[in-house]
N, C-alpha and C positions, 0 to 999 in steps of 0.2 A: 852714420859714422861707423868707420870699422873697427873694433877693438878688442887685440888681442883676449885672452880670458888669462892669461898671465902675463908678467913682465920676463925682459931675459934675466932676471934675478927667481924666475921663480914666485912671487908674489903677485896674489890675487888682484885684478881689475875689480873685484866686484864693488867696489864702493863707488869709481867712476862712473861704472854702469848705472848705478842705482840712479843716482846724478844726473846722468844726462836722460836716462830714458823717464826720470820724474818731471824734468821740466821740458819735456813734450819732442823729446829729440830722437826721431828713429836710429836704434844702433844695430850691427849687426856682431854678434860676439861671436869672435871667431877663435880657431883653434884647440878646439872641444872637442878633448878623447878619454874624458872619465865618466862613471855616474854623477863623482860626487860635483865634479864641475857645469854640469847638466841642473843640477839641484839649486846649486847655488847660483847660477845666472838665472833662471827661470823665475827664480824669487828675487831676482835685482830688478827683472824687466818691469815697467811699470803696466798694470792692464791695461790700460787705455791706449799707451802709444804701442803704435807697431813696432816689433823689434824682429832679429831673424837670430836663431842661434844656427853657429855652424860645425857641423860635426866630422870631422874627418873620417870617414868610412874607409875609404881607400888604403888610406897610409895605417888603418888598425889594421885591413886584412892585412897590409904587408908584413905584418909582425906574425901572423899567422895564427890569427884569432878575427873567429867569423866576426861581422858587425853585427849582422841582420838584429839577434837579439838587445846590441845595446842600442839599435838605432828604433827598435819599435816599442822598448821601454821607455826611449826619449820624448817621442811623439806623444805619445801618451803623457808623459808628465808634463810638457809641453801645453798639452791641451787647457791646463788651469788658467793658462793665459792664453784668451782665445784670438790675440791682435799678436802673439810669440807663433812663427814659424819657424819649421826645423828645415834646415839645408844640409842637404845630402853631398860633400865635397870629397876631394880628389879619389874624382871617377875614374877606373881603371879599366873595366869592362863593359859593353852594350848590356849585357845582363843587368847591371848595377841600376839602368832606369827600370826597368821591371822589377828590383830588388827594393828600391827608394821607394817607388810608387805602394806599392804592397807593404812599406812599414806604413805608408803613410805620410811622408816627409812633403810638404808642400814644395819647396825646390830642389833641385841637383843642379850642378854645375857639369857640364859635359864637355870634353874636346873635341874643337872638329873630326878631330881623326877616330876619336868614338863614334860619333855622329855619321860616320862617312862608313861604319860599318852596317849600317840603317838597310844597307843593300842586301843583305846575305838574311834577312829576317823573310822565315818562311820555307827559304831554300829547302828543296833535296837536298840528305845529307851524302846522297849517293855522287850528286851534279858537283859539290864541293869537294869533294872527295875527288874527281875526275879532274876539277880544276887544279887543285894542290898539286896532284902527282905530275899532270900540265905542264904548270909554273916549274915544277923541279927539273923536268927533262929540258925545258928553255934554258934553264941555269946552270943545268952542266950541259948542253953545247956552247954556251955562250964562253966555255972554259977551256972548249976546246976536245971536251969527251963527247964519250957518247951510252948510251943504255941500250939494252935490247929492249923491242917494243913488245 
């Protein structure tokens, strides 16, 4: 079951959680961008059932605050309940699975169109480089200009 970690009032799910992950109900609590909301689910999840917390990485970097440290202090406390995994969500960049992986987050949610960047790993930064400036001279003839070569 998916459930928020707050209401749109603002108020805590954690009793719910308690609740349903006591009587043997896999939840996955979502919408987790604090410590102290990290704290407090962690200690709702019951050890024995599996649960998934999910952490918005993404949408903290858009605020313009790294995650990387709140998401590997998460893992870690995380770990007290060894059936609690941490999910690494709204992915923004291909970097971000390399980023999740290295806190430690057992999952990431990816979009294809992240996933579809999968190509350019490895790449010359030079070949990229050549393909970009490529793509641009395509896009202004397509406008009708033109660039000296």
């Amino acid at each position: 079951v998916k459930i928020p970690c707050v209401t749109t009032k603002g108020e805590s799910t954690v009793e719910l959680v308690r609740k349903l992950s006591a009587d043997g109900i896999k939840v996955n609590v979502t919408t987790i961008f604090t410590p102290a909301q990290v704290d407090e689910m962690v200690e709702a999840v019951d050890a024995e059932t599996p649960s998934i917390i999910s952490l918005f990485a993404g949408r903290i970097a858009d605020t313009g605050v790294d995650p990387i440290p709140f998401m590997t202090e998460s893992v870690k406390k995380a770990a007290v309940k060894p059936n609690c995994e941490v999910l690494w969500a709204s992915t923004r960049e291909l970097i971000n699975t390399y980023q999740a992986e290295a806190c430690g987050c057992q999952i990431i949610t990816v979009p294809n169109s992240i996933l579809a960047k999968r190509k350019n790993i490895g790449r010359d930064p030079y070949e990229v480089s050549l393909d970009t400036v490529r793509g641009f001279a395509k896009d202004i003839a397509a406008l009708g200009f033109h660039i000296l070569p």
